[in-house]
N, C-alpha and C positions, 0 to 999 in steps of 0.2 A: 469525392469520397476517398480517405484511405485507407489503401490496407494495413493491414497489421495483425501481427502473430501473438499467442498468445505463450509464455513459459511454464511448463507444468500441464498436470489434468487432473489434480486431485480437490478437494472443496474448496480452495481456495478460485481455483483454475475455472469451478465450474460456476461462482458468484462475481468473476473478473466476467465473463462471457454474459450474465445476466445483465451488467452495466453497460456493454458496449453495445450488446445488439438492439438497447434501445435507441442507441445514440446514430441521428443520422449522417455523421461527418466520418464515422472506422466502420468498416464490413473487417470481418476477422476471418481471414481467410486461412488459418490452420494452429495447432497444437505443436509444442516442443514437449516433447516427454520419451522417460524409456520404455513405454507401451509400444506396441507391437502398430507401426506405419500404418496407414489406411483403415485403425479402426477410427469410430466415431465418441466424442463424447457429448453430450447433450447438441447433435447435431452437427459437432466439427472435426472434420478430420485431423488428426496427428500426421501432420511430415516430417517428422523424422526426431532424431535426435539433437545434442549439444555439439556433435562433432557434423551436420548437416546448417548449421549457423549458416557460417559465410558461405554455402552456395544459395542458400535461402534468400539473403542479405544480397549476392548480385543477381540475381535472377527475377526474385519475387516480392521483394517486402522490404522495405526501409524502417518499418516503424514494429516495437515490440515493446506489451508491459510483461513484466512478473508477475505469472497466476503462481506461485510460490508465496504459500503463508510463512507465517512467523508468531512461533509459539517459542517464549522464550529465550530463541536463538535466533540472531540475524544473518549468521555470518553465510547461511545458503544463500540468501537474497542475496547480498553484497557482493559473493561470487560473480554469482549469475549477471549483474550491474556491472561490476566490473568486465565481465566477459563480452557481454553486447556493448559495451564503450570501447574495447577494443576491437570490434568488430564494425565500428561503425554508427550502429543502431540508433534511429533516433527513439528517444524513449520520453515520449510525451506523459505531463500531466490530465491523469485524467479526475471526473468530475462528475459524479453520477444524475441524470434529467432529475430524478428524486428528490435529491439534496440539496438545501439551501448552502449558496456560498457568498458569502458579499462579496461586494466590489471590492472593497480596501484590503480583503486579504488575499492572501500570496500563495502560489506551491509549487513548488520545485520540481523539477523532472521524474519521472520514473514513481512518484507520490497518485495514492489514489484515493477518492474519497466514495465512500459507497451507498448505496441505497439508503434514502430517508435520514441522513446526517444532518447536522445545523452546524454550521458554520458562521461564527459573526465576526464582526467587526476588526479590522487590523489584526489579525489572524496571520502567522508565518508558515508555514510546514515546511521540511527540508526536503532532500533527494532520499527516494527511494522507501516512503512509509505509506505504512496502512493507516488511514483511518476510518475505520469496519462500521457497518449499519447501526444505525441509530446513535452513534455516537454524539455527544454535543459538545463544541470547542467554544466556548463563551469570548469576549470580545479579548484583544489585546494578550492570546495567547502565542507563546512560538514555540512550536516542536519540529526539533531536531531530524536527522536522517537517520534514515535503518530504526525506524522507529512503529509500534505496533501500538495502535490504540485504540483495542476490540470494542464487542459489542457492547454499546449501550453505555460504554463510559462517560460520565462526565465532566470536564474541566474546567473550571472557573477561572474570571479573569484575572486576566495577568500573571497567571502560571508559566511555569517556561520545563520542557520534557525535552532532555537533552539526549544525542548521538544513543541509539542502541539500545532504548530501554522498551522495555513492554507493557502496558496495564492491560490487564484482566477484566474481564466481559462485567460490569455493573460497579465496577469501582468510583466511585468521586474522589474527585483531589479538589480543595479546598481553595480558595482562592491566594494567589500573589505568592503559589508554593514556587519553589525548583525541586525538581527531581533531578539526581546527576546522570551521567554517561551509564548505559550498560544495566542496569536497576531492573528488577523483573516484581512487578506489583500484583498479587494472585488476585484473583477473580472477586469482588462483592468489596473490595477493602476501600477504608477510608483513609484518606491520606491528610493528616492536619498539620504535618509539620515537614519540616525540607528534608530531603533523603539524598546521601550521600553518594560519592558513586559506586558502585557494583553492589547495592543493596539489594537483597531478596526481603520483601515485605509482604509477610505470610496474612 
């Protein structure tokens, strides 16, 4: 079994904990957050802060994801990624018992897929992204890192969601789109044609 810490303790932090403690290969043995040391959140304690890392890192734990959502804005995730790389950290892909993921697709470090997802076929995800419950990534998709692709989205194949962008909790994107870099797609929207990059599509 490994250990591993988790970053953060707010919803995101407390749906990261719901993933892993089903999983029997990571016991999650503490919280990074600026709450107050030795409280509890749904059962796990916080040790400490961002500047308690690297004693964490040689003492207790090699392994950590980011319970740090991403609404929007990536650039707290990418921090925090950056900051456990230069610490060390290894930051495994995780894969929720729930979710289907085929064999042919792929995901990157620090990338997390969460309860009751589908994932099919030749599938890419990059470092460091969400993809949130109930999500479905249809065959021959690749998305990007620092990437968020909330509840319930859909994407059809052979789409491609590039570096940074976010879709919104019941959105479908349409098949064979690209979205570019940095794009923030709000919540229920339909997406039929390709989006440039730093687009907000209301």
């Amino acid at each position: 079994m490994n250990n591993i810490i988790i970053i953060g303790c707010g919803g995101h932090a407390k749906s990261c904990i719901e993933v892993l403690s089903k999983k029997k290969d990571y016991k999650i043995i503490g919280l990074i957050c600026n709450q107050t040391k030795g409280k509890k959140i749904n059962n796990i304690k916080i040790l400490g802060k961002d500047e308690n890392l690297k004693e964490i890192k040689s003492k207790k734990c090699k392994k950590a994801i980011i319970g740090i959502g991403q609404i929007k804005n990536y650039k707290i995730r990418k921090k925090m990624f950056n900051l456990l790389k230069k610490y060390k950290f290894e930051l495994p892909s995780i894969v929720a018992d729930s979710a289907y993921f085929s064999k042919s697709s792929k995901i990157s470090e620090g990338s997390i897929v969460m309860n009751m997802c589908f994932v099919n076929s030749n599938v890419k995800i990059g470092k460091n992204s969400i993809i949130n419950s109930r999500a479905i990534i249809e065959h021959d998709v690749t998305i990007g890192s620092n990437c968020h692709i909330s509840t319930g989205v859909i994407i059809n194949g052979g789409s491609t969601i590039k570096d940074g962008t976010f879709i919104g909790s019941g959105s479908v994107v349409n098949e064979n789109i690209t979205i570019g870099k940095d794009c923030i797609v709000s919540s229920n929207s339909k997406v039929q044609k390709n989006l440039k990059n730093n687009t907000l599509l209301k």
